[in-house]
N, C-alpha and C positions, 0 to 999 in steps of 0.2 A: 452774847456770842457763844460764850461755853454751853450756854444751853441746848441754842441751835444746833450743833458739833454732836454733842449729848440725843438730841432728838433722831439726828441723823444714822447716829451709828446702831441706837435701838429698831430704828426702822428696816434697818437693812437683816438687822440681826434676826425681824420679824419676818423678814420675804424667807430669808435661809429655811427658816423653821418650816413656814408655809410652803414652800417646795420640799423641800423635806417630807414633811404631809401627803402633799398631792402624789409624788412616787412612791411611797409605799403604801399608802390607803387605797388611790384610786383603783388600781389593776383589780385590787380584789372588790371591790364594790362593781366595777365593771363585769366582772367575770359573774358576783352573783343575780344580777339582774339578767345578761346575756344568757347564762345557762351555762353547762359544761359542753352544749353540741357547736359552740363557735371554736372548740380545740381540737372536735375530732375531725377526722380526717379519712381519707381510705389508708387502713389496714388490713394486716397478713392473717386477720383473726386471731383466735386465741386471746390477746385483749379486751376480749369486748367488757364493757360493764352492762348495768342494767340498763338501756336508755332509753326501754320502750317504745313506743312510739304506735304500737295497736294497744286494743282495749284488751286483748285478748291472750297478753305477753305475761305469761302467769310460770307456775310451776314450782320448783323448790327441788332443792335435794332432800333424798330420802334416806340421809344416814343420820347414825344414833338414836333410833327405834322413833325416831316423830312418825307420827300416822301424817302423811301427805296425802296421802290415795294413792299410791304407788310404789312397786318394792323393783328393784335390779339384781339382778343375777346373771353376771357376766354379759354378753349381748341382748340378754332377754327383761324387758320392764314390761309388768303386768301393769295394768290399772283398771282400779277399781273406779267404775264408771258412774254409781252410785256417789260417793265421797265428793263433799262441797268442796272443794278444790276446781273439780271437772265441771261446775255446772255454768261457766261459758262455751263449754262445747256444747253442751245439750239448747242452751239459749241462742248463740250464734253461728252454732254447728262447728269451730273449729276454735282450737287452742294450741299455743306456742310454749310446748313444756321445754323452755328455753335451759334449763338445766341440764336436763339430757340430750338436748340438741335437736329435738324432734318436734316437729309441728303431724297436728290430728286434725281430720277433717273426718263431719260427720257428712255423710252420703247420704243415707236411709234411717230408719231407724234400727236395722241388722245391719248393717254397710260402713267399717269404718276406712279411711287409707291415711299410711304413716310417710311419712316423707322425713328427708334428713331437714333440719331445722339451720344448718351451716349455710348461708348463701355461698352457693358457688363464683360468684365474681369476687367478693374481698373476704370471706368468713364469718359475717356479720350475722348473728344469730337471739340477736335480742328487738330487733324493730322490723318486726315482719305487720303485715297488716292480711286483710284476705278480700278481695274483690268478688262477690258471690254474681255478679250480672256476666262476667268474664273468667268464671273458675278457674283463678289465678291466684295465689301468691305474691304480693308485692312488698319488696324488700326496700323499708324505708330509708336505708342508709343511704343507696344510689336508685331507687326507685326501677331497679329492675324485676319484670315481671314471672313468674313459675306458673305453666298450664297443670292443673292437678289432675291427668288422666295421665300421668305416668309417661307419654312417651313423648306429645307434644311441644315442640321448642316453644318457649315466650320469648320477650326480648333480653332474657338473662339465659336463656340457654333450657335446662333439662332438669327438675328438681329428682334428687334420686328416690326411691319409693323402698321403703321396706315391707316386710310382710306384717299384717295387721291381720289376727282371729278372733274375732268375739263368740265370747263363750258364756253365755247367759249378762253377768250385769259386768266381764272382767274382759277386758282390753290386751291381747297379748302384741307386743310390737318387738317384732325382730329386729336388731339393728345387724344390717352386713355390710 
């Protein structure tokens, strides 16, 4: 009988533990097979992390003298069009230099145009993708679309354009 008693009480002691377990192990085993996009959400921007979502969501900051392919100087970022950083612009015709906010699309092979890279509906400036059949922008967060002639609405509204000069192999993009 003491032992039945004895076996009883070790059993229960073992459910405690096991749930125990299952509440603090699960959520994070769940969370790394789901991914981190099952917790985002629409946000105000400024948040955003990397979350990708195009091939083409690249960039980097360009402080503490790293060769990126690109230098800023107040509103104005040069890029160096040549520098292997750039070359999914040159293969896909466009890139999300998510860092300074700015998506590039290649036109021509003299022709480039800079657009702000902040989705205007939540801020979201790291999962843009580019629709080249519908020269659009589509913003993977909420899948709203940007016409890239500068004035035509998509169904996200109006992406804004900066001034873009190319000057032999360097990229000048005015942000206003």
């Amino acid at each position: 009988m003491f032992i039945l008693s004895k076996s009883r009480g070790m059993n229960r002691k073992n459910q405690n533990k096991r749930r125990e377990f299952l509440n603090n192990v699960c959520p994070t085993v769940a969370l790394a097979f789901m991914g981190v996009s099952v917790l985002q959400a629409c946000s105000s921007g400024g948040d955003d992390s990397d979350i990708g979502g195009g091939s083409n969501n690249g960039g980097g900051n360009n402080n503490g003298g790293n060769d990126l392919g690109y230098t800023k100087n107040g509103n104005i970022i040069t890029i160096n069009l040549n520098h292997s950083s750039f070359s999914a612009l040159h293969s896909n015709g466009w890139f999300n230099l998510y860092q300074e906010k700015v998506l590039l699309l290649k036109v021509s092979s003299s022709s480039y145009r800079a657009f702000t890279g902040s989705c205007p509906h939540q801020g979201t400036h790291t999962a843009w993708s580019y629709n080249g059949s519908s020269s659009e922008f589509v913003c993977g967060q909420h899948g709203n679309s940007y016409k890239t002639d500068c004035s035509t609405s998509g169904t996200g509204g109006v992406l804004k354009c900066y001034d873009a000069e190319l000057s032999g192999t360097s990229l000048k993009v005015t942000k206003s």
